[in-house]
Backbone as JSON Lines, residues from 0, in Angstrom:
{"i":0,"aa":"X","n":[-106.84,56.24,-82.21],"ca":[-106.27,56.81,-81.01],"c":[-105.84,55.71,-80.03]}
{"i":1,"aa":"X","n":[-106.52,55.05,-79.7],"ca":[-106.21,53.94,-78.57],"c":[-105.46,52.86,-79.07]}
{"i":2,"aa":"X","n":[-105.35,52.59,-81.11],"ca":[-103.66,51.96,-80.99],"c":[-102.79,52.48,-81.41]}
{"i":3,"aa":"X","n":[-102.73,53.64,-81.28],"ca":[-101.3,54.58,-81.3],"c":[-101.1,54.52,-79.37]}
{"i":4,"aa":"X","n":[-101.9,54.44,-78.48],"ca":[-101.74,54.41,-77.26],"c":[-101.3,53.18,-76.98]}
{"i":5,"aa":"X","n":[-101.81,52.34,-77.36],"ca":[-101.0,50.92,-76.99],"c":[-99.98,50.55,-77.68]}
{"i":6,"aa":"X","n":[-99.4,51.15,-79.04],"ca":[-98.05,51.19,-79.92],"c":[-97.5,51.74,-78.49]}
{"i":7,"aa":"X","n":[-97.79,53.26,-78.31],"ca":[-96.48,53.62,-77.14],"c":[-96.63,52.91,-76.3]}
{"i":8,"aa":"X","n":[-97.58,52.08,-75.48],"ca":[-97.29,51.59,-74.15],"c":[-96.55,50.56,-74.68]}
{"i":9,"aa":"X","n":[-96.59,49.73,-75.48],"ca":[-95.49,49.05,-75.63],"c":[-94.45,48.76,-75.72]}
{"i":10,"aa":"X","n":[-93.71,50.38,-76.82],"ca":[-92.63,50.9,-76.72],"c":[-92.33,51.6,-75.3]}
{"i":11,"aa":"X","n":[-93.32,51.78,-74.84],"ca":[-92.71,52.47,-73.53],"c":[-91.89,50.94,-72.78]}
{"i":12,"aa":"X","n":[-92.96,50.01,-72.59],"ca":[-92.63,48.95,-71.72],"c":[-91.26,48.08,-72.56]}
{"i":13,"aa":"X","n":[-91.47,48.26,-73.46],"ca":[-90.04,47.55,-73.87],"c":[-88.8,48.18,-73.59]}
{"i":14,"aa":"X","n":[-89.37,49.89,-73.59],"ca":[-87.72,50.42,-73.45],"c":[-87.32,49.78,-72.13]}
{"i":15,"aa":"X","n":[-88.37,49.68,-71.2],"ca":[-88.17,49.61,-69.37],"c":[-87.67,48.33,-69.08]}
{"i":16,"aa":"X","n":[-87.8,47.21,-70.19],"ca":[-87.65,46.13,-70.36],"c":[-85.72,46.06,-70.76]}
{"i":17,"aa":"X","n":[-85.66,46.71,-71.53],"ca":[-84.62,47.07,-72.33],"c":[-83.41,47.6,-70.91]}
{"i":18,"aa":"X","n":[-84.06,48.22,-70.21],"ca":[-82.95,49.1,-69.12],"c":[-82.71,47.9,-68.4]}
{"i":19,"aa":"X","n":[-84.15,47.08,-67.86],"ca":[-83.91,46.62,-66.92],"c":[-82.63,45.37,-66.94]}
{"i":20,"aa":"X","n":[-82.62,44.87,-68.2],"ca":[-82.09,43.9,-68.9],"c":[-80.76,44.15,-68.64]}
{"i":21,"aa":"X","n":[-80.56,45.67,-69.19],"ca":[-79.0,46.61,-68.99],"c":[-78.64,46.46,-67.58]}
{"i":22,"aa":"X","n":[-79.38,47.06,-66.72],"ca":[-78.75,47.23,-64.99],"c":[-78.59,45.67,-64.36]}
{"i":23,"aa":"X","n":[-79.39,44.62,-64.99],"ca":[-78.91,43.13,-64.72],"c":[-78.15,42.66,-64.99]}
{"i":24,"aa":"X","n":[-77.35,43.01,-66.4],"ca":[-76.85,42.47,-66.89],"c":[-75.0,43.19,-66.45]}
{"i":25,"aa":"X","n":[-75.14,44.25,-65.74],"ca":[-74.11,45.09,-65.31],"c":[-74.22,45.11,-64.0]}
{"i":26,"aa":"X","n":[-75.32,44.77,-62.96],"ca":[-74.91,44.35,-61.75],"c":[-74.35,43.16,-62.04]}
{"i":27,"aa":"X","n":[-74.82,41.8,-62.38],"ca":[-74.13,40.33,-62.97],"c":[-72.64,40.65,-62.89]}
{"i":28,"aa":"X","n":[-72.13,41.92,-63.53],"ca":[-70.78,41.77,-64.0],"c":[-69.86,42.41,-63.0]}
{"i":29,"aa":"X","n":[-70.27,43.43,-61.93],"ca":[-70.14,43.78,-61.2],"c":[-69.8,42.73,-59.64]}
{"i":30,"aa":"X","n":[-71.22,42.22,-59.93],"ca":[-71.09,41.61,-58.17],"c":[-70.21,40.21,-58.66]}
{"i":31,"aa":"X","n":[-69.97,39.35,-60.18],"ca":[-69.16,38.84,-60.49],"c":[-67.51,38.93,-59.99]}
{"i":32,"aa":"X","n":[-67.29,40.74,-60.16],"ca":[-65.65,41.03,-60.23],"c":[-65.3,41.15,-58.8]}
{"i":33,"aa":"X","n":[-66.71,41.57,-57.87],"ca":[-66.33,41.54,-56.18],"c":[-66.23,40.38,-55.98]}
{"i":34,"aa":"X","n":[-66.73,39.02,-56.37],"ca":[-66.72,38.22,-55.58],"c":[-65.62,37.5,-56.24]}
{"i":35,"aa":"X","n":[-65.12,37.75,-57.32],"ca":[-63.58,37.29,-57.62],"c":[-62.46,37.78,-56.93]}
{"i":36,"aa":"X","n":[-62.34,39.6,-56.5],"ca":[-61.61,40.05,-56.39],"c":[-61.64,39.52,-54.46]}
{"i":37,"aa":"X","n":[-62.92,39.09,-54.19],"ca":[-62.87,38.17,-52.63],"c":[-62.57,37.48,-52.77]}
{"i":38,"aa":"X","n":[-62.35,36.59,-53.57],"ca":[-62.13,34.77,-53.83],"c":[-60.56,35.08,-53.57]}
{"i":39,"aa":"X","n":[-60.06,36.35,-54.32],"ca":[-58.99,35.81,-54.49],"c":[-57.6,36.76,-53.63]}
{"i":40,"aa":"X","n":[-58.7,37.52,-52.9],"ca":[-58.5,37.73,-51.3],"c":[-58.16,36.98,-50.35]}
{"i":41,"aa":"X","n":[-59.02,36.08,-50.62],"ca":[-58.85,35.26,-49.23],"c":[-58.16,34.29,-49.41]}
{"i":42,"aa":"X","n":[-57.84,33.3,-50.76],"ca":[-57.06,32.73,-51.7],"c":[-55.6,33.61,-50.8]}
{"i":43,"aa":"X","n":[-54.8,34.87,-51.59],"ca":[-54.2,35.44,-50.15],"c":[-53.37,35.42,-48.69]}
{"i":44,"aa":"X","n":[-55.36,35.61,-48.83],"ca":[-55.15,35.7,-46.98],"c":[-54.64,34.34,-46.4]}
{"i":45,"aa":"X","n":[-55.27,33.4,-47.38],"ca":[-55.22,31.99,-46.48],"c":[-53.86,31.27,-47.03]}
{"i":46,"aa":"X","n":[-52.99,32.06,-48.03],"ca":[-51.32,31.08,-48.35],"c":[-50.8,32.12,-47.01]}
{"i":47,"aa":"X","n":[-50.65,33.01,-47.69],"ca":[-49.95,34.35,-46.42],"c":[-50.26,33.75,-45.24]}
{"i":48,"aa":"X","n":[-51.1,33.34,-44.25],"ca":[-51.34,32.72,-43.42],"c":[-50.97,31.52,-43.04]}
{"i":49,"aa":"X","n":[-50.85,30.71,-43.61],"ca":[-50.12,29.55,-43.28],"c":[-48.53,29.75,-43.75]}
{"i":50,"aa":"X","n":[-48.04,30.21,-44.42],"ca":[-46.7,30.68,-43.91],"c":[-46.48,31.71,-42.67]}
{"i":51,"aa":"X","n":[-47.18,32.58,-42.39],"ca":[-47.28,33.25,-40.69],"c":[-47.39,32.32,-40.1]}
{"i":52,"aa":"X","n":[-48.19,31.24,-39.87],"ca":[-48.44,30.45,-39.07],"c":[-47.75,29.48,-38.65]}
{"i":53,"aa":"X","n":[-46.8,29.15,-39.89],"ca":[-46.01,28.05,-39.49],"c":[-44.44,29.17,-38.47]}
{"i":54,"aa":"X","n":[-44.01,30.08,-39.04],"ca":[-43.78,31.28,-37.87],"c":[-44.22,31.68,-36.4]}
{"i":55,"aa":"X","n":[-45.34,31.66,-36.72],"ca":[-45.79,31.8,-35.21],"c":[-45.43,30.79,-34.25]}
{"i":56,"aa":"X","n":[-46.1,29.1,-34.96],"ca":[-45.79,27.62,-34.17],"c":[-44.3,27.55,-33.82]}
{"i":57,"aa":"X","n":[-43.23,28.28,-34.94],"ca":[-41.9,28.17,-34.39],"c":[-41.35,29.08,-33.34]}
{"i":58,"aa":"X","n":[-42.14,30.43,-33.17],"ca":[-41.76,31.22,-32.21],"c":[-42.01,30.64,-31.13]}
{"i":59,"aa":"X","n":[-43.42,29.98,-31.39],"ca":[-44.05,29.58,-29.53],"c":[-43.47,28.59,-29.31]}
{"i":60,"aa":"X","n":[-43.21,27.28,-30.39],"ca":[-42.21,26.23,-29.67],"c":[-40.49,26.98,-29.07]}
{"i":61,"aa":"X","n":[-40.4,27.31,-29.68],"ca":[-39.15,28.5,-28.93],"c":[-39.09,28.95,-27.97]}
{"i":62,"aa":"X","n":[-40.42,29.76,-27.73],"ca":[-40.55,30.52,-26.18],"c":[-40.35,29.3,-25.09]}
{"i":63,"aa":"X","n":[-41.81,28.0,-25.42],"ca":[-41.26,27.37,-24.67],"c":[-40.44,26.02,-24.33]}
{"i":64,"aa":"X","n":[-39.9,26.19,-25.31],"ca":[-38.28,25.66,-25.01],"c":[-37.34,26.49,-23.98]}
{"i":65,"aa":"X","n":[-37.33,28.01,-24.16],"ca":[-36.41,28.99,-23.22],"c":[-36.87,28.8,-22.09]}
{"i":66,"aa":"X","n":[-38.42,29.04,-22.27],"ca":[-39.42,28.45,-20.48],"c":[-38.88,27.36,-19.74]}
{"i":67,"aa":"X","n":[-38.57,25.95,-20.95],"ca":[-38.36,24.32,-20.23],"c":[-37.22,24.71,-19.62]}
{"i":68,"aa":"X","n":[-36.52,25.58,-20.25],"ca":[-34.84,25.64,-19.71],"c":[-34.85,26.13,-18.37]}
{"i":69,"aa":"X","n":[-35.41,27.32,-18.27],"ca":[-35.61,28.13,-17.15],"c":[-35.95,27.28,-16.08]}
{"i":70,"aa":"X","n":[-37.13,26.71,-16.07],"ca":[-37.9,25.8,-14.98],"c":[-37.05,25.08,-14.38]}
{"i":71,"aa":"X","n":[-35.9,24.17,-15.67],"ca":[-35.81,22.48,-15.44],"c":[-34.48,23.08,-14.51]}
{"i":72,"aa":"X","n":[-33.82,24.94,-15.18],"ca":[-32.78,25.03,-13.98],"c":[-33.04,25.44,-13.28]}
{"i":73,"aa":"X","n":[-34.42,25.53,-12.25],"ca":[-34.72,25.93,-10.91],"c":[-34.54,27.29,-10.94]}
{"i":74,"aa":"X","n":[-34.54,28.13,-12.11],"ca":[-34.4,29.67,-11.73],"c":[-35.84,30.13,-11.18]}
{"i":75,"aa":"X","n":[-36.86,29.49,-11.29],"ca":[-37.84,30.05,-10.89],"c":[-38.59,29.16,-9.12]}
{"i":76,"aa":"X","n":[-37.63,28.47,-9.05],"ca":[-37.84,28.18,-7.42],"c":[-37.74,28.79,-6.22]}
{"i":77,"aa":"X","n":[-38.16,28.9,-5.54],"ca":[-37.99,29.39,-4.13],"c":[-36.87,29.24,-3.82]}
């Protein structure tokens, strides 16, 4: 009786062994594909961004260039 009880506890503990192995081995592959599918997000975010950016630096040197103009012709003097 008591090693047919420890045959199953063993088989019991191996199956648990067996799952646990499974849900590790499929979170692994999981939190793997998020942190690729972030890598390569921000990979992305950060080309897309420096082409905006170099946009933006040309708008604002622009604005104030129209500003220098304004000033240097006294439209904004008393």
């Amino acid at each position: 009786m008591q090693m047919r009880l420890r045959h199953s506890m063993r088989g019991i503990l191996s199956q648990q062994e067996d799952g646990r192995q499974l849900i590790s081995g499929e979170l692994r592959d999981e939190i793997g594909q998020a942190l690729l599918a972030i890598d390569l997000s921000l990979l992305a975010l950060d080309t897309s961004g420096q082409v905006y950016l170099k946009k933006i630096k040309k708008s604002i040197a622009e604005a104030q260039r129209i500003l220098q103009q304004f000033t240097t012709r006294g439209c904004f003097s008393d």
